[in-house]
N, C-alpha and C positions, 0 to 999 in steps of 0.2 A: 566512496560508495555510500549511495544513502539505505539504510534500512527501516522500511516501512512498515506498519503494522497494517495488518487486513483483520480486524474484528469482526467484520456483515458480511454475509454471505454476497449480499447483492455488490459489493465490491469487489469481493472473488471472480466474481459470476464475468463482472463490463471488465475486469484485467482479463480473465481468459478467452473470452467468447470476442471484445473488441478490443483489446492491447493499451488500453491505455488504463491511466490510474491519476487520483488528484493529490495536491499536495498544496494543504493552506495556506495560501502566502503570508502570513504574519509568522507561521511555525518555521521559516526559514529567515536561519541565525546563521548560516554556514554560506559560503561559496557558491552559485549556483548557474548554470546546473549541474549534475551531478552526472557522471559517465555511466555509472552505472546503479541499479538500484535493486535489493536484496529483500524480500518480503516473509516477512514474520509473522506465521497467521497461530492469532488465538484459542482458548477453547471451545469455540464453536465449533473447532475443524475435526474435532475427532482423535483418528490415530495420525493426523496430518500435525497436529496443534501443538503449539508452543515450540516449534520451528520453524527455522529456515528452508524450506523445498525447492521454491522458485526467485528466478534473478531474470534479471533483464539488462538490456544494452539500451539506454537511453535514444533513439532517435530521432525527435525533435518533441515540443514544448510548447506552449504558451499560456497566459493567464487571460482566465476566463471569469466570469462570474457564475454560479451556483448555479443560476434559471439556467446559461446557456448549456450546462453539463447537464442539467436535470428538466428539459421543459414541459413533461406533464406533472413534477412533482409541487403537490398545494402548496400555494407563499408560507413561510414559516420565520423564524427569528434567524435561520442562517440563509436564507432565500439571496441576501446582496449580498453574502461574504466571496471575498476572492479566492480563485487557486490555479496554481501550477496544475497544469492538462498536460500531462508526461506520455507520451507512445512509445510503442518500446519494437527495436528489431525483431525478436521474436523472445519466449518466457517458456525457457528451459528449464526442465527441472533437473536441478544441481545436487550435488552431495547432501542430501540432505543434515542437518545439527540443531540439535537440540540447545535448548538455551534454556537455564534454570535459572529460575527466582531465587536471588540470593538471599532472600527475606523469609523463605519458607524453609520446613527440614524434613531433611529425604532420609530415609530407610536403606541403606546398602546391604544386601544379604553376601 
């Protein structure tokens, strides 16, 4: 299972509204594709953040360049970069877990 991080809303937004999600092709070090994929959205998200809520079942793939994911977004310095265009069966939301920062310290009452 790959687990992805969702930082931008507007990422959020094209995973739930169009089911699919990108993944940089240089950032894959691993086996690919992956069966399944587990998304971990930041503090942007509220009382959603800094968990796991939504997973998906991989159903098909391929690599794209940036313009073809983005074509009204202005040329910029990632405009040619590649990625994995992941679609997914459908993006249930799961058990949700929490995931702490092993770097930070937490207050237990």
């Amino acid at each position: 299972m790959l687990v992805a991080i969702i930082n931008k809303k507007r990422d959020y937004k094209i995973l739930r509204e169009q089911g699919w999600y990108r993944v940089p092709v240089k950032s894959v070090k691993w086996s690919w594709p992956p069966k399944w994929v587990a998304f971990y959205q930041t503090s942007i998200f509220g009382d959603e953040a800094y968990a796991v809520n939504y997973y998906g079942h991989v159903r098909d793939y391929r690599q794209a360049k940036r313009t073809e994911l983005f074509p009204k977004e202005k040329p910029n310095p990632k405009s040619g970069k590649e990625y994995y265009q992941i679609w997914f069966d459908s993006l249930p939301r799961g058990m949700a877990f929490t995931l702490y920062d092993a770097r930070a310290t937490y207050d237990i009452d």
